[in-house]
DSSP file (Angstrom, degrees, kcal/mol; ACC not computed):
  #  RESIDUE AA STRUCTURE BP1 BP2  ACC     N-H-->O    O-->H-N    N-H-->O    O-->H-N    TCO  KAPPA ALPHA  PHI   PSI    X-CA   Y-CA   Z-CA
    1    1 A X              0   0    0      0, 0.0     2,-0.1     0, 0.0     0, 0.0   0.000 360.0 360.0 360.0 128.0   14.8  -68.5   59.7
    2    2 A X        -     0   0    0      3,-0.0     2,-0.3     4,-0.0     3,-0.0  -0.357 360.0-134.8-103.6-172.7   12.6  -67.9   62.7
    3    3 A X     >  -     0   0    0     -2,-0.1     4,-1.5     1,-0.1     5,-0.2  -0.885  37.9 -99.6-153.4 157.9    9.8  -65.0   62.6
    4    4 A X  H  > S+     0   0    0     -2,-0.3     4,-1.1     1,-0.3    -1,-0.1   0.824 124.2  64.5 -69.0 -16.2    9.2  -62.6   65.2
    5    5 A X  H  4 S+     0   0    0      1,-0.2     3,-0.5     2,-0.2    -1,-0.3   0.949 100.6  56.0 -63.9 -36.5    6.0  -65.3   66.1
    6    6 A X  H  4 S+     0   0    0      1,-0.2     3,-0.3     2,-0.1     4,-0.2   0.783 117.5  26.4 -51.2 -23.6    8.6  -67.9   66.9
    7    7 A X  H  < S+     0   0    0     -4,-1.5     4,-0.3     1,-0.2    -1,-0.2   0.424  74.9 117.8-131.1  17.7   10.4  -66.3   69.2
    8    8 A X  S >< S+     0   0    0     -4,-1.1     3,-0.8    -3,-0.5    -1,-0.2   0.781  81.4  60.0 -34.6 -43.8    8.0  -63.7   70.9
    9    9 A X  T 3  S+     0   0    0     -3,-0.3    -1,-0.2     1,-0.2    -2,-0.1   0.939 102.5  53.1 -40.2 -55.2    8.7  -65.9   74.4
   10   10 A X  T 3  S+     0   0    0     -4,-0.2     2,-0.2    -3,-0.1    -1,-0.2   0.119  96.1  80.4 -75.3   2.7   12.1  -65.2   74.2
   11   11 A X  S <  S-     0   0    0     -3,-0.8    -3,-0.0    -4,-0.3     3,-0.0  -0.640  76.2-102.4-115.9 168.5   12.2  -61.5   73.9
   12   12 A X     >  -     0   0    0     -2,-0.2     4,-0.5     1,-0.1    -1,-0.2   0.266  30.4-113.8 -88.8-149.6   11.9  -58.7   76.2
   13   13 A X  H  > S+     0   0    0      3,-0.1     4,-2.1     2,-0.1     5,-0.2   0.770 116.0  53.9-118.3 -50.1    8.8  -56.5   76.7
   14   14 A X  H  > S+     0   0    0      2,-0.2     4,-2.5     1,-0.2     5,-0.2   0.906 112.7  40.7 -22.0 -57.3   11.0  -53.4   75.0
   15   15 A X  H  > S+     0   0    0      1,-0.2     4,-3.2     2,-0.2    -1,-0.2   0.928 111.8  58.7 -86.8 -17.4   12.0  -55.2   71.9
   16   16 A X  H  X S+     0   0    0     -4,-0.5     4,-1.2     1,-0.2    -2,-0.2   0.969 112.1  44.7 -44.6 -63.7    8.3  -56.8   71.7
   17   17 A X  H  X S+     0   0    0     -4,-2.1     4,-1.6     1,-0.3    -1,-0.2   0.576 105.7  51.5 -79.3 -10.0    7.3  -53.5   71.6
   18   18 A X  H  X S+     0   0    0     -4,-2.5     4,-3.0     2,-0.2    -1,-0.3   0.956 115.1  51.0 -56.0 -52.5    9.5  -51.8   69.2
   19   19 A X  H  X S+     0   0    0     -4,-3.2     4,-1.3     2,-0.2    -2,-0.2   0.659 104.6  51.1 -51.1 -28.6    8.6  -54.6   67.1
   20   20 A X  H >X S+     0   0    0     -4,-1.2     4,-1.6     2,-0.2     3,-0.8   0.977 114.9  49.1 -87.3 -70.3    4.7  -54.2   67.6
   21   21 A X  H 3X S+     0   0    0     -4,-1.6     4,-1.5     1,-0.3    -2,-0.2   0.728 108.1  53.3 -41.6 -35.8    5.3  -50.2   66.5
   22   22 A X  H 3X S+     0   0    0     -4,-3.0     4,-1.4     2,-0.2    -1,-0.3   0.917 111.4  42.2 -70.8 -36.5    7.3  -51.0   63.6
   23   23 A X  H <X S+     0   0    0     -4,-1.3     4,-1.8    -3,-0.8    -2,-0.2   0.780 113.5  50.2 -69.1 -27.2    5.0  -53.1   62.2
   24   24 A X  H >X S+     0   0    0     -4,-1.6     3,-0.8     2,-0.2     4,-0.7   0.972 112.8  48.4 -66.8 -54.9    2.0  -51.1   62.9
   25   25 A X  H >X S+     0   0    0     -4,-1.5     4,-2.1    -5,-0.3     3,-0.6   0.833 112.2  50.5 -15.4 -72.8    3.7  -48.3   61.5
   26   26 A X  H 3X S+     0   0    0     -4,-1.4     4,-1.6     1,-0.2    -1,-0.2   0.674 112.6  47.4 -11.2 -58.2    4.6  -50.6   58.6
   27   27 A X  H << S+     0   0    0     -4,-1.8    -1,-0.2    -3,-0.8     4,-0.2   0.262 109.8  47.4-106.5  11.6    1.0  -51.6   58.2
   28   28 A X  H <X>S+     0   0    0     -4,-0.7     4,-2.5    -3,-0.6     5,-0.9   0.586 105.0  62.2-107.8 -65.2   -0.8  -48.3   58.3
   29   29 A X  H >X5S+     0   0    0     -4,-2.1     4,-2.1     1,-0.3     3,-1.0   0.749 113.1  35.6 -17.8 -76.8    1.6  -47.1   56.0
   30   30 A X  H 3X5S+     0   0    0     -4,-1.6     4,-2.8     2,-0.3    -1,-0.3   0.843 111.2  54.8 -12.1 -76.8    0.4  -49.6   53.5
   31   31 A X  H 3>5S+     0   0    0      1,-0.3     4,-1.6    -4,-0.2     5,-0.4   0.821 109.5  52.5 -66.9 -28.1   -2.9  -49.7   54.2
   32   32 A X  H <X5S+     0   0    0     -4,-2.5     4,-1.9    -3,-1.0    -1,-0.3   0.800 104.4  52.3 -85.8 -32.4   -2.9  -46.0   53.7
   33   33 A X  H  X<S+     0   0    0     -4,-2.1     4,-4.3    -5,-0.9     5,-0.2   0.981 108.9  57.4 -59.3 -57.4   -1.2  -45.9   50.1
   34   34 A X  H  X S+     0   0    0     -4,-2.8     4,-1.5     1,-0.2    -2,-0.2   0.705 108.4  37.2 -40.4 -27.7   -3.7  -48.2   49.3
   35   35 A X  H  X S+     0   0    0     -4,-1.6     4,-1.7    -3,-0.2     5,-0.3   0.649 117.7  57.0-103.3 -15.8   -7.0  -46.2   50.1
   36   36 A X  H  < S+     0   0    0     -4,-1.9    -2,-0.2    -5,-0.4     5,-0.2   0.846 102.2  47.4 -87.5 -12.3   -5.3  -43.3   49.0
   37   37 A X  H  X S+     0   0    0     -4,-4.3     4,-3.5    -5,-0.2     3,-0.2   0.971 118.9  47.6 -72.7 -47.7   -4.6  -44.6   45.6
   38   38 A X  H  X S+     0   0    0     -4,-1.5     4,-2.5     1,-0.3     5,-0.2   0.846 112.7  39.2 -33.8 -57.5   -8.4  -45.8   45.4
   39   39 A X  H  < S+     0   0    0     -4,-1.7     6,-3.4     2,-0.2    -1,-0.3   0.402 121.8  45.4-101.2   4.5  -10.4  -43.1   46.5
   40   40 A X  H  > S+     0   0    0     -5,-0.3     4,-3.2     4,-0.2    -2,-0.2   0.743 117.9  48.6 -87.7 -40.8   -7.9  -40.4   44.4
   41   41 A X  H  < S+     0   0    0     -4,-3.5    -2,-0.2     1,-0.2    -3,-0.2   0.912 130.6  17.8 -60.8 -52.6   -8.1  -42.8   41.6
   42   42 A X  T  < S+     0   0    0     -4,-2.5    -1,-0.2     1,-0.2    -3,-0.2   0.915 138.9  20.1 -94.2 -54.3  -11.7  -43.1   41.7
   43   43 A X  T  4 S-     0   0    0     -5,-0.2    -2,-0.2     2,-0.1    -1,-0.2   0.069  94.7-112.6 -96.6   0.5  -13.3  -39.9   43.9
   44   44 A X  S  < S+     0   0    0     -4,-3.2     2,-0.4     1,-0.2    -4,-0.2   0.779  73.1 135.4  70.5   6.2  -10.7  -37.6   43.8
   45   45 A X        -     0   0    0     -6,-3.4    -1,-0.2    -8,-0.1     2,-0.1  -0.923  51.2-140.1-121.8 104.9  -10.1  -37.9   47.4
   46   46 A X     >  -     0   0    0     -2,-0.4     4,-1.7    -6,-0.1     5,-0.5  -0.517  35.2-114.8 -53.6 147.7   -7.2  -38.2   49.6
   47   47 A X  T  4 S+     0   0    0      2,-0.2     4,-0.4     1,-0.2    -1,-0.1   0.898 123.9  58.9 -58.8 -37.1   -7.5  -40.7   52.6
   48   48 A X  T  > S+     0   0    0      1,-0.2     4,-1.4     2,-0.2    -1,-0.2   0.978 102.5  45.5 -35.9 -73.0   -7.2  -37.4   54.4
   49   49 A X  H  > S+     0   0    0      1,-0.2     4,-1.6     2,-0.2    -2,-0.2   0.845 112.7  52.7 -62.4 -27.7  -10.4  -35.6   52.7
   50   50 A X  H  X>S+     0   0    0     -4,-1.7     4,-0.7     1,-0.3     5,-0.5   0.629 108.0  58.2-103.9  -5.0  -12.7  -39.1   53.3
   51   51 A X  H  >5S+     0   0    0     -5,-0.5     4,-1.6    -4,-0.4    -1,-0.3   0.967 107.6  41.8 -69.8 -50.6  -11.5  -38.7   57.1
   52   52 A X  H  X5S+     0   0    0     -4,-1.4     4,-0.9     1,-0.2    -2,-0.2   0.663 122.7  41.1 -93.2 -22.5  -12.8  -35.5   57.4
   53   53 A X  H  <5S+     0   0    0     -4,-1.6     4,-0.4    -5,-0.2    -1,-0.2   0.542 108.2  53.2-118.9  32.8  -15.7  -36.5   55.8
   54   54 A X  H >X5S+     0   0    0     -4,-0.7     4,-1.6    -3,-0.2     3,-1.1   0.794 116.7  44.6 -83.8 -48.1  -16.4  -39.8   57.1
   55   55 A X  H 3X<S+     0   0    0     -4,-1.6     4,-2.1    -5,-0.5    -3,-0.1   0.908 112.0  51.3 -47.0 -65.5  -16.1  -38.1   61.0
   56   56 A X  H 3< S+     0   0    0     -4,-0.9    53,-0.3     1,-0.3    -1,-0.3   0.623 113.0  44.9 -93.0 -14.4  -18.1  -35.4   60.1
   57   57 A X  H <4 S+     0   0    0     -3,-1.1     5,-0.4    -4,-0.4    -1,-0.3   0.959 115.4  48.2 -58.2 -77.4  -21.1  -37.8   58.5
   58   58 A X  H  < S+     0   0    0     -4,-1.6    -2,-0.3    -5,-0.1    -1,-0.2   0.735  96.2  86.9 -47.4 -48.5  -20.9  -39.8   61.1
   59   59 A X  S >< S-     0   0    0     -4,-2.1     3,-1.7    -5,-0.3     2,-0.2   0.024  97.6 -76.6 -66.2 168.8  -21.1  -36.6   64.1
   60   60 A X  G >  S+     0   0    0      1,-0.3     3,-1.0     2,-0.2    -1,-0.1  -0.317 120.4   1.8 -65.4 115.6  -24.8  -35.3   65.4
   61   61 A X  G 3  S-     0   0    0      1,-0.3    -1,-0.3    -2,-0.2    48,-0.1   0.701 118.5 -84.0  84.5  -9.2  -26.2  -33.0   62.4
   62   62 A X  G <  S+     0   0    0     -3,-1.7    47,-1.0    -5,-0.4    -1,-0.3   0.474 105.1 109.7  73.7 -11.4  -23.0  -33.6   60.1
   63   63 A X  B <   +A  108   0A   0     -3,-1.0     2,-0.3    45,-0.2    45,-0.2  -0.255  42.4 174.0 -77.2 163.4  -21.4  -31.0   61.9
   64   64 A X        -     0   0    0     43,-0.5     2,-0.4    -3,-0.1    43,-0.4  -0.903  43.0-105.8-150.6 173.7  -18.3  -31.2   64.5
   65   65 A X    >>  -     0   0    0     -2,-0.3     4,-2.6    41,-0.2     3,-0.6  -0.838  38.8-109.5 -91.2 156.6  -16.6  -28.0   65.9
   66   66 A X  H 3> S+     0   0    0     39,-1.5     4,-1.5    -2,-0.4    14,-0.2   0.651 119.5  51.2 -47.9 -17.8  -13.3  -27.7   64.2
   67   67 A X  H 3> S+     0   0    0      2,-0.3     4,-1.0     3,-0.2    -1,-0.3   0.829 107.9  50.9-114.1 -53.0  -11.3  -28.6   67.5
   68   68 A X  H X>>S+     0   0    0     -3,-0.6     3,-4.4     1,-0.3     4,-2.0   0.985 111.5  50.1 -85.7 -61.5  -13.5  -31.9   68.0
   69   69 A X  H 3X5S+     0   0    0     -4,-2.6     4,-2.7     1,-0.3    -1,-0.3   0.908 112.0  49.3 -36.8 -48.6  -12.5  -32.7   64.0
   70   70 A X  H 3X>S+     0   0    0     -4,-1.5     4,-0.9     1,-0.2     5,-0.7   0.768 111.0  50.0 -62.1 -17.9   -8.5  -32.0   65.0
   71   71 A X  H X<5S+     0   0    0     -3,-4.4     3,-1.2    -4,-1.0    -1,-0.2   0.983 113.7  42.8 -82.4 -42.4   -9.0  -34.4   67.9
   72   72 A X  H 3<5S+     0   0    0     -4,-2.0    -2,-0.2     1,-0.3    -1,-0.2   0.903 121.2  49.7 -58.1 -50.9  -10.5  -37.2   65.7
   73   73 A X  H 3<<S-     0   0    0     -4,-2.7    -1,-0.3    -5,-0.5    -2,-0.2   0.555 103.4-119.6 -69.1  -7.9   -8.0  -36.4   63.3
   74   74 A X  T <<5S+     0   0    0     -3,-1.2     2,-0.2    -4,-0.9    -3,-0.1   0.820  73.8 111.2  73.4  21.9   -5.0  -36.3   64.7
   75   75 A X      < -     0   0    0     -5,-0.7    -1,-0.2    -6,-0.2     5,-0.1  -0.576  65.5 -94.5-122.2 175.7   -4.4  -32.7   63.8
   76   76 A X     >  -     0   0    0     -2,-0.2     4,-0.5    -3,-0.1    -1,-0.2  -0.315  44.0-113.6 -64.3 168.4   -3.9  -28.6   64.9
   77   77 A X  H >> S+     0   0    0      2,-0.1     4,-1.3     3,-0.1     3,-0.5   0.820 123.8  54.1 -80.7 -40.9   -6.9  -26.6   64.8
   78   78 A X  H 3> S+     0   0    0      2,-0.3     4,-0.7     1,-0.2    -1,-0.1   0.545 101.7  55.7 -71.4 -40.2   -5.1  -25.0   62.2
   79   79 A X  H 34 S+     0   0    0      2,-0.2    -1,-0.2     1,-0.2    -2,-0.1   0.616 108.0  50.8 -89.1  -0.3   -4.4  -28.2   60.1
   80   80 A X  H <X S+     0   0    0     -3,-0.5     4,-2.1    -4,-0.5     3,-0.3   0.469 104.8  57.3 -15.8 -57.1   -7.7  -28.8   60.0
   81   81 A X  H  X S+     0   0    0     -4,-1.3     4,-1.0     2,-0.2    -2,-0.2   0.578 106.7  45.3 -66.7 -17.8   -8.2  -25.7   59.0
   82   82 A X  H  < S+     0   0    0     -4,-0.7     4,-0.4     2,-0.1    -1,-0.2   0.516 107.9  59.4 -84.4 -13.8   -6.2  -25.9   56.2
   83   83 A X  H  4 S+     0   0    0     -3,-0.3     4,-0.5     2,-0.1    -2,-0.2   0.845  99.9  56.5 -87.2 -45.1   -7.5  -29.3   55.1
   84   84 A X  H >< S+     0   0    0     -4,-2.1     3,-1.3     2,-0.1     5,-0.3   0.897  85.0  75.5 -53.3 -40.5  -10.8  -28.2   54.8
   85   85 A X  T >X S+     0   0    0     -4,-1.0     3,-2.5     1,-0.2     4,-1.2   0.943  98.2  49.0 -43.4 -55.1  -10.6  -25.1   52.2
   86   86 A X  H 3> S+     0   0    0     -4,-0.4     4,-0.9     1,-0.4    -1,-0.2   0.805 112.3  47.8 -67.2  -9.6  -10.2  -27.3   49.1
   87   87 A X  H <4 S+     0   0    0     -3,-1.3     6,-0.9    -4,-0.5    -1,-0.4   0.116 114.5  49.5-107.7  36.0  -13.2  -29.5   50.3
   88   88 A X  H <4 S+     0   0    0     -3,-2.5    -2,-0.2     4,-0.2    -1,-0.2  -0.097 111.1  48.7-104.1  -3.5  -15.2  -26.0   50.9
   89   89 A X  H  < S+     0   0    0     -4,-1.2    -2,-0.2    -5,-0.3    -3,-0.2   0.828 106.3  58.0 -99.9 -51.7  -14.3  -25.0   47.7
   90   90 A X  S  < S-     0   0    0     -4,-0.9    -3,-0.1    -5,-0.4    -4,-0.1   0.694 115.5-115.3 -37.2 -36.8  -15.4  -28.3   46.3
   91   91 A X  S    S+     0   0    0      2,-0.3    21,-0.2    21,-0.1    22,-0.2   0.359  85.9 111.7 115.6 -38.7  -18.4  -27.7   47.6
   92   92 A X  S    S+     0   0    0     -6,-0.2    18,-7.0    20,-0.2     2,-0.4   0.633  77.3  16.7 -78.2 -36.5  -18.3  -30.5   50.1
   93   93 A X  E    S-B  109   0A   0     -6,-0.9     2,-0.4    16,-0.2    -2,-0.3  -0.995  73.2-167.4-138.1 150.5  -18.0  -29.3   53.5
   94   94 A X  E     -B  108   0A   0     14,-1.6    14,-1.3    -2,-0.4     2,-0.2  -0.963  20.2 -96.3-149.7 139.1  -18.9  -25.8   54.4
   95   95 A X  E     -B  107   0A   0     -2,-0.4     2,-0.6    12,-0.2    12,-0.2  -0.220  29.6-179.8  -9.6  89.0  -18.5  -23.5   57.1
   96   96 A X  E     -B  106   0A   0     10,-2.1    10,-4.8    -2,-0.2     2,-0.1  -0.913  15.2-143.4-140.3 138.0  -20.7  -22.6   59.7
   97   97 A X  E     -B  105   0A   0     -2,-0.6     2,-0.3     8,-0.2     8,-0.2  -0.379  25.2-112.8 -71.3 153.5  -20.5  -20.2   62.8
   98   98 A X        -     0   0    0      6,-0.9     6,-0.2     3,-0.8    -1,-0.1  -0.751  24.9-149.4 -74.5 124.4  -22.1  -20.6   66.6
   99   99 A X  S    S+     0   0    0     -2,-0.3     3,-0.2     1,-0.2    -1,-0.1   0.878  98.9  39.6 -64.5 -30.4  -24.7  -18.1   66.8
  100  100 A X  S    S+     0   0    0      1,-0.2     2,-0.4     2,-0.1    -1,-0.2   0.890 124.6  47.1 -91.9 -22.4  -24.4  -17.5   70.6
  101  101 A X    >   -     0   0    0      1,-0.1     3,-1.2     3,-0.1    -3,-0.8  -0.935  55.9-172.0 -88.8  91.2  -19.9  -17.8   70.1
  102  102 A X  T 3  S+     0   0    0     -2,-0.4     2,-1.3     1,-0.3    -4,-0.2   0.955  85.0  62.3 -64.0 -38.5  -18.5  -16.0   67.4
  103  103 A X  T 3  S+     0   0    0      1,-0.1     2,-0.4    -6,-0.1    -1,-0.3   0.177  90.6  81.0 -75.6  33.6  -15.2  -17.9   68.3
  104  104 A X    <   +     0   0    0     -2,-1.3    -6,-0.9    -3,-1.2     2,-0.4  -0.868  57.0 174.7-121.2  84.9  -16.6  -21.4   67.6
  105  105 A X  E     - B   0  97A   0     -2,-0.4   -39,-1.5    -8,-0.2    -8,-0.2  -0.918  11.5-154.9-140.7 134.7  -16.9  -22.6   64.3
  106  106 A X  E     - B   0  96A   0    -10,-4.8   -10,-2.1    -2,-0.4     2,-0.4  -0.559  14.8-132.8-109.4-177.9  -17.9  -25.8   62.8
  107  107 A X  E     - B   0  95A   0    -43,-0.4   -43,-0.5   -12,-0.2     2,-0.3  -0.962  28.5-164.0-113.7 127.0  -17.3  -27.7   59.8
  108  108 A X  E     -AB  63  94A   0    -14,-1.3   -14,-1.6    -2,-0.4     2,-0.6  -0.850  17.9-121.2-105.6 144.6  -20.3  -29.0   58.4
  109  109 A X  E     - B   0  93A   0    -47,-1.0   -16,-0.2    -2,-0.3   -46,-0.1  -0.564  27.3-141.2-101.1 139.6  -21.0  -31.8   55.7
  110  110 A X        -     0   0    0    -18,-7.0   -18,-0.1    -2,-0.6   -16,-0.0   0.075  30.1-106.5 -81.0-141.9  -22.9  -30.7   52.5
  111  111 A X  S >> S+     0   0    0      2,-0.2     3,-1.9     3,-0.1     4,-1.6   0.769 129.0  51.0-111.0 -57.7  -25.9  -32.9   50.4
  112  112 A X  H >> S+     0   0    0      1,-0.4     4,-2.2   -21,-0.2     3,-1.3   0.921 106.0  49.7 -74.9 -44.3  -22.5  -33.2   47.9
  113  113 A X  H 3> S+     0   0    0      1,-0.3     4,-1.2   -22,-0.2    -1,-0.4   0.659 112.4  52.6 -44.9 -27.5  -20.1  -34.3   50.6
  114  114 A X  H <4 S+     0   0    0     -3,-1.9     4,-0.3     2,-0.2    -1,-0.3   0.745 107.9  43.8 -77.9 -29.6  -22.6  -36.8   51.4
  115  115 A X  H <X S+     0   0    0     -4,-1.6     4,-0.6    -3,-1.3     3,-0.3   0.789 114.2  48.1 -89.8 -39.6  -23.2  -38.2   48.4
  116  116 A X  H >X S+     0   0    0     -4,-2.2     4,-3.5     1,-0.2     3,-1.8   0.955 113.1  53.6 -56.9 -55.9  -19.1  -38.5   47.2
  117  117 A X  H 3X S+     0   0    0     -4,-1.2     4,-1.7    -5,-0.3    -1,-0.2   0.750 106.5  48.3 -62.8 -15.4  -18.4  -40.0   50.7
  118  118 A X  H 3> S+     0   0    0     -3,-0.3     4,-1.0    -4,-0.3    -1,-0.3   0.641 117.0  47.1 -90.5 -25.6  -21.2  -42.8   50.3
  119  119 A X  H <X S+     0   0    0     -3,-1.8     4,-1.9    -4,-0.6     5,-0.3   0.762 110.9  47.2 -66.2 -42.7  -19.5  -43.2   47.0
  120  120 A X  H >X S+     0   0    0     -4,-3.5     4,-8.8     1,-0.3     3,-1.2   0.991 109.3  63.3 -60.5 -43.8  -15.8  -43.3   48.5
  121  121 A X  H 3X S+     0   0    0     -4,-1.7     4,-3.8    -5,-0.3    -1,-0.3   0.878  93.2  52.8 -59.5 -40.3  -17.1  -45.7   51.0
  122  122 A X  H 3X S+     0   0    0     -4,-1.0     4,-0.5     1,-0.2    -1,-0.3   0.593 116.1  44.4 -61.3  -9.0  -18.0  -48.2   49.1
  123  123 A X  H X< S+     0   0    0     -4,-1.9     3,-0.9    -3,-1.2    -2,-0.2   0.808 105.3  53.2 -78.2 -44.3  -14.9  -48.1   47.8
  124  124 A X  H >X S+     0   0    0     -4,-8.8     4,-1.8    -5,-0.3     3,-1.3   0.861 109.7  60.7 -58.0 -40.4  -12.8  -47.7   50.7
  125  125 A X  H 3X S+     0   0    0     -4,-3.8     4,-1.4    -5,-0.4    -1,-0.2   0.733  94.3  52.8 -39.0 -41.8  -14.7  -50.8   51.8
  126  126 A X  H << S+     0   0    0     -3,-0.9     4,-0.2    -4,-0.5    -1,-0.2   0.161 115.9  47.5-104.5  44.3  -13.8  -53.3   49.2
  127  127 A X  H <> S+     0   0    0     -3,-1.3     4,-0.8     2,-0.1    -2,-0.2   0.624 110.7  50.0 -88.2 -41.1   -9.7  -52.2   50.2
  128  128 A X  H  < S+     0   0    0     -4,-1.8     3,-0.3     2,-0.2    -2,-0.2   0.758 111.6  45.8 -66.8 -51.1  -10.5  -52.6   53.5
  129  129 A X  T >X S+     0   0    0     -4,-1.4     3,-3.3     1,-0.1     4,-1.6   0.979 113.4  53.8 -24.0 -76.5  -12.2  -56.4   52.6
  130  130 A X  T 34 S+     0   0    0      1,-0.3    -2,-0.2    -4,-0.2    -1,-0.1   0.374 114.5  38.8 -87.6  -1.4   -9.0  -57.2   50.5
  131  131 A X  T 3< S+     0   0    0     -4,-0.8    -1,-0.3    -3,-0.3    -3,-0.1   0.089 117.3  42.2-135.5  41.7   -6.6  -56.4   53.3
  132  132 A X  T X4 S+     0   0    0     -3,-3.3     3,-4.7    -5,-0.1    -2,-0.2   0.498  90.0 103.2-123.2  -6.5   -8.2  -57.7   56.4
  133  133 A X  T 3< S+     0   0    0     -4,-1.6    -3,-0.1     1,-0.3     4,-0.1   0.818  76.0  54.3 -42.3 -43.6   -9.2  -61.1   54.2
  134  134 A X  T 3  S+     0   0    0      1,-0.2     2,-0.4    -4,-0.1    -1,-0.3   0.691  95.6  98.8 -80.5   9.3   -6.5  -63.3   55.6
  135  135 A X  S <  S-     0   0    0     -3,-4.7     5,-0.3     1,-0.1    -1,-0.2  -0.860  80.2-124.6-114.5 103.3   -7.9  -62.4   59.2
  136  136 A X    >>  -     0   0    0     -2,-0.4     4,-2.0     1,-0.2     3,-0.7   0.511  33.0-124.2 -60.1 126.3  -10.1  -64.5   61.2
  137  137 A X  H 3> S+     0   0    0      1,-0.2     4,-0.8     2,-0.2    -1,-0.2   0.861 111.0  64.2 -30.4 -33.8  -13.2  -61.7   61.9
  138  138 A X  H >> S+     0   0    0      1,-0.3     3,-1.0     2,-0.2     4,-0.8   0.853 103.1  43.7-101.8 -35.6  -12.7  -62.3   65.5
  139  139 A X  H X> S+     0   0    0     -3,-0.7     4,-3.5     1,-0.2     3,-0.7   0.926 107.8  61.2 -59.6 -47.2   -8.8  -60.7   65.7
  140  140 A X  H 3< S+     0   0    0     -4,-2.0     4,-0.4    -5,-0.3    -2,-0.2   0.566 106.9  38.7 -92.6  24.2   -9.7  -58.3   63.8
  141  141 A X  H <X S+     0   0    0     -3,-1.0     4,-1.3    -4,-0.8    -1,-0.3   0.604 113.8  55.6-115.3   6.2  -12.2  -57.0   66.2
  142  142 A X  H << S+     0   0    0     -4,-0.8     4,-0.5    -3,-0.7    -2,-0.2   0.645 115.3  37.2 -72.7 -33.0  -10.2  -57.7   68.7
  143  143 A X  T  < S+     0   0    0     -4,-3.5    -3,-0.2     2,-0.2    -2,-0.1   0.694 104.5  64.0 -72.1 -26.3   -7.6  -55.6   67.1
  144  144 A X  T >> S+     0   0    0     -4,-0.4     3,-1.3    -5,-0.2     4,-1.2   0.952 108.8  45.7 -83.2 -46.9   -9.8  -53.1   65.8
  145  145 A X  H >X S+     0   0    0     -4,-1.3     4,-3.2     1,-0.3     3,-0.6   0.893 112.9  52.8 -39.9 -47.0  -10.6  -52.3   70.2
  146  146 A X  H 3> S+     0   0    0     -4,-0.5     4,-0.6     1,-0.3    -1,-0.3   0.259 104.1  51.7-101.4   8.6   -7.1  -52.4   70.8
  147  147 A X  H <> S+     0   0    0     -3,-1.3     4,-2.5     2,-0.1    -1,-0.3   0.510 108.8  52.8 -94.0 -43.9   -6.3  -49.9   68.2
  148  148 A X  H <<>S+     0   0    0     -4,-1.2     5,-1.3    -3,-0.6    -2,-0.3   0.923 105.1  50.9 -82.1 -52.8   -8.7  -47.6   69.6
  149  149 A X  H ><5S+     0   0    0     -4,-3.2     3,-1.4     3,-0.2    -3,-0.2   0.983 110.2  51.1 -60.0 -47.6   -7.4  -47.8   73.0
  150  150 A X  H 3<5S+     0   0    0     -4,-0.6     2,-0.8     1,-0.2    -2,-0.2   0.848 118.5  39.0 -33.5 -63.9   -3.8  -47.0   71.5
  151  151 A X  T 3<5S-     0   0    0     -4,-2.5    -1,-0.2     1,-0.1    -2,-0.1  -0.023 117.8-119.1 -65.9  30.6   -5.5  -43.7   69.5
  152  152 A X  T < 5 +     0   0    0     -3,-1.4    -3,-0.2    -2,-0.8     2,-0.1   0.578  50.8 173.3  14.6  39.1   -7.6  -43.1   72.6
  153  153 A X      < +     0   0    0     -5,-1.3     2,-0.2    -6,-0.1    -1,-0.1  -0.290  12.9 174.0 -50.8 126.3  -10.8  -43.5   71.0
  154  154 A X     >  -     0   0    0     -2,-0.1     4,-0.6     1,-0.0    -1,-0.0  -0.527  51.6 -95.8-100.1 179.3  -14.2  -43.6   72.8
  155  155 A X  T  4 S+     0   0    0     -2,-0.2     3,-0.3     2,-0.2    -2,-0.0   0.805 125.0  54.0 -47.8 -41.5  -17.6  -43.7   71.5
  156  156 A X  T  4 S+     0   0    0      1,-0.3    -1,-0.1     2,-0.1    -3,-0.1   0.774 119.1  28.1 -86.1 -16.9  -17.6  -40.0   71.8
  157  157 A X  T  4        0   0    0    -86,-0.1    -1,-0.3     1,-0.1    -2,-0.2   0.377 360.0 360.0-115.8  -5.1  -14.6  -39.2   69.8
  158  158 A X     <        0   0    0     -4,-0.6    -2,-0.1    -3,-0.3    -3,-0.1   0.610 360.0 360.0-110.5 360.0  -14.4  -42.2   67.2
């Protein structure tokens, strides 16, 4: 039985790339059951909620505007906006307006959000370990660039 590495010469640039989308597909999927069974199991957290507040650690101030969080995310302004109430009820992220733009509003991360996500991370970390382990560092930062150009990531947006 040959494997799609054996025969990668022999194939077109189409079915290579179905092949490369189905397995990334495949292997997000995965990876994503996994950090979401972890950080619910452990934090209470969807992979979802430690998205919104890993970005929003990570941005200038803990803040983003809601629109720069949808880009990072891969969402509406609006599904965004619905992902955040239960972590503003929580306590975790909270709401704050532009004084000089009332039609501007960011999501900010609280002292509690900060402290669960430093927790989550270290969790999300040793999944993140246990399923990059069989891959030489140097692929996966090679992958980890080439992932980012797919999701059109920059400095300013990842």
């Amino acid at each position: 039985m040959s494997t799609a590495v054996d025969t990668l010469g022999s194939r077109s640039g189409t079915d290579m790339g179905l092949d490369f989308c189905i397995r990334l597909s495949r292997a997000h999927a995965t990876v994503m059951r996994r950090l979401d069974s972890v950080l619910s199991g452990l934090h209470g957290l969807s992979f979802s909620d430690f998205m919104i507040l890993y970005y929003l650690e990570r941005a200038p101030s803990a803040k983003l505007r809601r629109v720069d969080l949808a880009e990072r995310l891969g969402l509406t302004a609006s599904g965004v906006t619905r992902s955040l109430l239960p972590l503003e009820k929580l306590g975790l992220v909270s709401r704050q307006t532009d004084p000089r733009d009332a039609r501007v509003g960011y999501a900010t991360l609280t002292e509690s959000g900060r402290q669960l996500l430093g927790y989550a991370v270290a969790s999300a970390g040793v999944v993140a370990q246990e399923s990059t382990d069989l891959v030489p560092v140097d692929q996966i930062e090679t992958m980890s660039v080439l992932l980012g150009r797919l999701a059109g990531m920059n400095s300013a947006n990842s």
